[in-house]
N, C-alpha and C positions, 0 to 999 in steps of 0.2 A: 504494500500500500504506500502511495508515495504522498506526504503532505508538503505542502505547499509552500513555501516559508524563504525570504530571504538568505537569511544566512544561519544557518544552526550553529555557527562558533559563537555567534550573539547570545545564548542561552543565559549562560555565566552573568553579562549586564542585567539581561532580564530579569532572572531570579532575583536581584538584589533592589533590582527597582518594583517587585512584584511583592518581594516581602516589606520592603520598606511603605507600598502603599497597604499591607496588611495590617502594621501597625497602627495608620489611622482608621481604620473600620473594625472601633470594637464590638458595636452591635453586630457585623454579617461575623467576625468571630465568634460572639456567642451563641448566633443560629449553626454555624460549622461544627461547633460542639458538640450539638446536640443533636445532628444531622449524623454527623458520624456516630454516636451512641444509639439511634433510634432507628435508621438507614431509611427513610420514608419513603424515598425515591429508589429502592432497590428493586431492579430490572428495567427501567425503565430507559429510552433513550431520550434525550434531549439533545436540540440543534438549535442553535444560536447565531443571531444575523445581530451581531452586537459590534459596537465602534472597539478594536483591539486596543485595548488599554491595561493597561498596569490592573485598575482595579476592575474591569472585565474579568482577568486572571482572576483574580481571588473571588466573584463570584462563580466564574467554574469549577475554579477547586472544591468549593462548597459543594456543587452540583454532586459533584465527582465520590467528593467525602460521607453525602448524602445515599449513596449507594448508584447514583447516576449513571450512563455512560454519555460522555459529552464531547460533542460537535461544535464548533465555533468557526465562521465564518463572518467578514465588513460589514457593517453597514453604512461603509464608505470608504474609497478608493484612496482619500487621503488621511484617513487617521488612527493608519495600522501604524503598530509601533513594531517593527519587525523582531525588535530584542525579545518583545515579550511574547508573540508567537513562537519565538525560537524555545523559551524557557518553558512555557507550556506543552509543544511538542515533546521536549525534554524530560516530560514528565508522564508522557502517554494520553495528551490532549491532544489530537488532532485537528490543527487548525488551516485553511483554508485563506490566506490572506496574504497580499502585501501592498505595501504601502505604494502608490502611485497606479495601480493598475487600471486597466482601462476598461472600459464599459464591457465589453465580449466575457474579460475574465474575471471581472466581478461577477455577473452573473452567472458564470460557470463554475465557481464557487460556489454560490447557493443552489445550483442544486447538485453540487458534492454533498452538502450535509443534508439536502434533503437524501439522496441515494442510499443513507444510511438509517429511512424507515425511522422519521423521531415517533416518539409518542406525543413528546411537547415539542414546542417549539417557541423561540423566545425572537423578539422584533423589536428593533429600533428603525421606526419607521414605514416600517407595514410591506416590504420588501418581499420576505420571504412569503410572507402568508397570499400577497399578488398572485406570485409563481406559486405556490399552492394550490389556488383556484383557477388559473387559467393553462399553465404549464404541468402540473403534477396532479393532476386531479385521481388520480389512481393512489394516492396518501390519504389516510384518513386518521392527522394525530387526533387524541381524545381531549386536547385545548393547547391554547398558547397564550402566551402575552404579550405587551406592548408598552414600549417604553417611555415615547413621545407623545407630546401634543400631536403631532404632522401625521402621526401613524394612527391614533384615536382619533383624528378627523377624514382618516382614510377607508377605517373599517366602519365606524358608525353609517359614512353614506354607502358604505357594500350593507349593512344591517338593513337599513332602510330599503336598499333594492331589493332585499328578499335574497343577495347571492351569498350572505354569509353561511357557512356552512362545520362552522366551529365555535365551540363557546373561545371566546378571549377575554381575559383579564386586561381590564386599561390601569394597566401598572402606572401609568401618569397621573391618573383620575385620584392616587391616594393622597393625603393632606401631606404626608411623610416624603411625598417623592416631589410632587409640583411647588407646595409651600416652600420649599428648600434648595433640592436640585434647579427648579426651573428658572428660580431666583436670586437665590446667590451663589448656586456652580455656573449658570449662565452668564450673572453680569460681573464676576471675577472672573473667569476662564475670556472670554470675551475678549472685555478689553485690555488681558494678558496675549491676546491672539492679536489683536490690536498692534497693541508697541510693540511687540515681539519683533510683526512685519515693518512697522516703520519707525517706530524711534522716535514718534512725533511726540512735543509737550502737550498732554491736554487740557493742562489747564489757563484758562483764556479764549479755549478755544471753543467752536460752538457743534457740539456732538448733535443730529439729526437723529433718533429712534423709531425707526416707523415699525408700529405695533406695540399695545403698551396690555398686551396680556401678563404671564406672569414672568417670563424670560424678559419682555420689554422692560420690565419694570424694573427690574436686577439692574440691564443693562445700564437706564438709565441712574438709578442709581450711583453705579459704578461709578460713571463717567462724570456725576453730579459730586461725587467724593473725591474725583481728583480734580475737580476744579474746574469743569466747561460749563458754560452755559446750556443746557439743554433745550431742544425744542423736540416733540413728540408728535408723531402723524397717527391718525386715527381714522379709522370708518367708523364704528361702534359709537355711539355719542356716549353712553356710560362710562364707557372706557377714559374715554376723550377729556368726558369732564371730571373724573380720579385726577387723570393727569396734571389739569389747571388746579386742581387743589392741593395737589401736590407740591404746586409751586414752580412748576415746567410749562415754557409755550408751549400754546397747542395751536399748530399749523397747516396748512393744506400741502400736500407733497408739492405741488407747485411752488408756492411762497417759502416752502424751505427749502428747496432746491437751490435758491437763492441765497439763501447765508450760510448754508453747514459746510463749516470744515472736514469733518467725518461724517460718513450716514452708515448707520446697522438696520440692517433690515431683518426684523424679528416677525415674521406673521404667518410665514406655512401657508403662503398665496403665493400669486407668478406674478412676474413683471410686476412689480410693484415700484420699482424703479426703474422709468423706460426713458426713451428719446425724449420726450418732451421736458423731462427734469435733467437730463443730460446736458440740454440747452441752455438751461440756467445755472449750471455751478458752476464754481468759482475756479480758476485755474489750482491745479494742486490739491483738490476733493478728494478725498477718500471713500473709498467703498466699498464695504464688508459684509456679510452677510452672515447672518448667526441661528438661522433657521437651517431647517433637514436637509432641506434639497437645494441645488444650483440653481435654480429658477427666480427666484427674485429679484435681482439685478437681471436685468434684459441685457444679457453679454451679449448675443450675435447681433441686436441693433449697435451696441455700442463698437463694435469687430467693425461693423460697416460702416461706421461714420469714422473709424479711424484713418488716419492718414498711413502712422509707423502703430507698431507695438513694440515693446522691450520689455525684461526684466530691467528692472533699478534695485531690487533687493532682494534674496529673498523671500517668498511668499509674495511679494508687491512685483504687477505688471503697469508696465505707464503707456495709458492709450492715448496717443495725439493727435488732437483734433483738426481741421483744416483752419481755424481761426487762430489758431498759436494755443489754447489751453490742454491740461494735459490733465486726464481724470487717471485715478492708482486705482486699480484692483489689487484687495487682500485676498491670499489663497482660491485664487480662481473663481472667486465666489463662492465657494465651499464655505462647511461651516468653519470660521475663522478659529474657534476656539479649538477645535481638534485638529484644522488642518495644517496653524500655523502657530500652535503654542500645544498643551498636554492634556487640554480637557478638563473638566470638572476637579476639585480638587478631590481626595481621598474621603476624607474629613464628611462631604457631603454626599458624595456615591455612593457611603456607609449603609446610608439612609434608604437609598432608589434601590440597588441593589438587595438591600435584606426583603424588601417588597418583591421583589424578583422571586429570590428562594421563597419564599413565604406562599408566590401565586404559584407555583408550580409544585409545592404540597399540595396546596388549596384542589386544584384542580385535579391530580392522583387519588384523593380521596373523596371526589366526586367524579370519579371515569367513569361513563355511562350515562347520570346521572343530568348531567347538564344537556339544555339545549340550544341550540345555534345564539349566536347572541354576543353582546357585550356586557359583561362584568365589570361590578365594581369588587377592589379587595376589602373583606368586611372589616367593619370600621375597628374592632377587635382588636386584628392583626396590626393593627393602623398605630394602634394607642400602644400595643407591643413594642413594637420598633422603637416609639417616639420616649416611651417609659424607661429603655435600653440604654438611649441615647442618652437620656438626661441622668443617668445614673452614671456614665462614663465620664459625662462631663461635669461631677460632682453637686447637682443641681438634687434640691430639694423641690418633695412635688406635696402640696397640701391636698389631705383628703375631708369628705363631710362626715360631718356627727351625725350619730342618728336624728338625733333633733332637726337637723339642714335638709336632710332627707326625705323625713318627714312633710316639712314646710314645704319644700318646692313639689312634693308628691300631692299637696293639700289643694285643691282651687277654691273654697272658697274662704280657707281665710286668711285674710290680706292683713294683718295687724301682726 
C-alpha cells in the first residue's frame, strides 16, 4: 500500500511538532484517555477530509487510540503540513496529502480514503461527503460530521433537496466549537496568515471585513486589537447592525473598496469581491480570504484585468493593473490562515476537535438508528468539553442551590 506523503524523513519534525500541539489540548487528552480504556470506536473505520495539521494528528490519534482504524486525507491543497503526514504515516496512519497539490490529486485523495469503506467519515467543508453522493454512491457510512460553517451551509441545502442520505453531525453548530474556534482560532490565525504574507503594520491602517458572522467577528476583532481602523461589509442587517455597535463602520462593498488597506473576506459566498471593487482600491490593497473555499475574491476577473503578475513574497502575488495600481493577493486566495501561517492555534482546536471524537461516538452508538439529516451534538456533550476546558485552565464554575432551582423551576412566584 503506498501512502502519499512528501517526505517520510520529515516524520522526526512532525512528531515533535505533533506532540508539542498535544500539550495544548488537555480536554481531547482527557477524551484519549478514556477512549483508549473504553475502545468505543472498536472496528470501526473512519476517513477524514481534514486540513493536515499538527492538531489534526492528535485528533486521529485519539481516533486511532479509541479502537478506530483511521484515514486522513486535505481538505485543502494548501494546508498540508507535510512533517506531520510524515509523522502520522510513521505511526500507521495513512495519510493521503500534500501540500501544494492540485485539483486532479486532491481529489484523488478522497476517494483513496473513501476506497477504504469508512463507517464514519469526518468533513471540513463538505468535500468528501459531495463525492459520497455523487461519485461513491455504492458507500453507505452509518454518519459523518462536519467541521465548518461553509460545509453546514452545504449539507443543510442537500437536507432541504431531499438528497441527503446520511445522518451528519454539524460539529460547527456546537457552542464549544463556533463560540471559540470560529472566533478566536479564526481572527488570531488570520491575521497571523496576514503578516506572515506581508509584513504590513496594521495598525493605522484601515482593515475591510466582509462578513461579520462569527469568524468575521474574530477577524475583526483581531485587526481592531492591533490597531486598524475597521470597517465591516454586511448583507444581513442584524449582523450589520452588531457591527455599528460594536463600534466598526459599516459599509457597502462598494464605498469600502475605497479606503481598505487590507480586505478578508469571511462569508462562504462567491465573488464577493469582484471587478467593480477592484476598481476602487487603492494602489497597494491587500486581499485575503479566510473562508473555505477560493471563491471569494473573483481571481480570474482580476487575472484578466491584469497587465503582469509576480510573486513579491511569499504567499503575496502582485497583480498590475493597466492604470499603474497594483492589488496583492494573500495565498492564492486560499484560506490565509492555513495557507500562509499554521492555522488555529492548539489551545482552541482543543475545543473543535474533542467535538469531533465526541460526534463520532455519538453517532456508533446510534448506527442504524439515525435518519438522513443534520444533527446537532447534544448540548450535554457540549457542556463536557466546555467543563474540561475550564478545569484545565484553573477556572472555577458556580453551581445552584437547591433553593435557585427551585425558584427558576417555580412560575408563578416572582418574589
Amino acid at each position: 500500500m503506498e501512502f502519499d506523503i512528501a517526505d517520510p524523513g520529515q516524520a522526526e519534525l512532525g512528531a515533535r511538532r505533533v506532540a508539542w500541539a498535544g500539550r495544548r489540548m488537555p480536554v481531547l487528552g482527557t477524551i484519549r484517555e478514556r477512549f483508549r480504556a473504553e475502545q468505543p470506536l472498536a472496528g470501526r473505520r473512519v476517513a477524514a477530509c481534514l486540513h493536515v495539521t499538527a492538531e489534526t494528528a492528535n485528533l486521529m490519534l485519539t481516533l486511532r487510540d479509541g479502537g478506530a482504524q483511521t484515514f486522513l486525507c486535505a481538505s485543502n491543497p494548501l494546508s498540508t503540513q507535510d512533517d506531520v503526514a510524515a509523522a502520522l504515516v510513521d505511526v500507521g496512519i495513512p495519510v493521503f496529502a500534500v501540500r501544494g497539490e492540485d485539483n486532479n490529486r486532491y481529489y484523488g485523495h478522497i476517494h483513496s480514503v473513501l476506497d477504504r469503506e469508512p463507517d464514519i467519515t469526518m468533513d471540513d467543508g463538505a468535500d468528501l461527503v459531495t463525492v459520497l453522493h455523487t461519485e461513491r454512491t455504492d458507500l453507505r457510512p452509518i454518519g459523518s460530521t462536519e467541521e465548518t460553517t461553509t460545509g453546514v451551509i452545504r449539507l443543510r441545502a442537500m437536507a432541504a433537496d431531499g438528497t441527503l442520505r446520511l445522518p451528519v453531525v454539524a460539529v460547527n453548530d456546537s457552542a464549544t466549537k463556533h463560540l471559540f474556534d470560529n472566533r478566536y482560532g479564526t481572527g488570531q490565525s488570520s491575521m497571523d496568515g496576514i503578516l506572515r504574507a506581508s509584513n504590513v503594520l496594521i495598525a493605522g491602517s484601515t482593515v475591510v471585513v466582509v462578513g461579520y458572522g462569527d469568524c468575521g467577528r474574530g477577524v475583526a476583532d483581531r485587526a481592531h486589537g492591533l490597531g486598524a481602523k475597521v470597517v465591516v461589509v454586511e448583507v444581513d442587517p442584524v449582523r450589520a447592525l452588531e457591527a455599528a455597535m460594536d463600534g466598526y463602520r459599516v459599509l457597502t462593498a462598494d464605498d469600502a473598496a475605497a479606503v481598505g488597506d487590507v480586505f478578508v473576506t469571511v462569508t462562504g459566498n462567491k465573488h464577493v469581491l469582484r471587478g467593480r471593487h477592484f476598481e476602487r482600491m487603492k494602489d497597494g490593497a491587500i486581499l485575503a480570504n479566510a473562508g473555505h473555499f477560493d471563491v471569494e475574491i473573483d481571481l480570474p476577473t482580476l487575472a484578466d484585468r491584469a497587465v503582469t503578475r509576480r510573486p513579491v513574497r511569499e504567499n503575496l502575488e502582485e497583480y498590475a493593473l493597466g492604470d499603474g495600481r497594483r492589488l496583492l493577493v494573500a495565498a492564492e486566495g486560499r484560506l490565509v490562515n492555513l495557507s500562509a501561517a499554521e492555522g488555529h492555534p492548539a489551545d482552541v482546536m482543543d475545543m473543535s476537535f474533542s467535538d469531533q471524537a465526541l460526534a463520532a461516538e455519538w453517532l456508533v452508538d446510534r448506527a442504524g438508528s439515525l435518519a438522513p439529516g443534520v444533527y446537532t451534538l447534544p448540548e450535554d456533550l457540549d457542556h463536557e468539553v466546555a467543563r474540561i476546558k475550564l478545569d484545565h485552565l484553573g477556572c472555577g464554575l458556580e453551581t445552584l442551590t437547591p433553593e435557585q432551582e427551585d425558584y427558576l423551576a417555580t412560575w408563578h412566584e416572582g418574589t
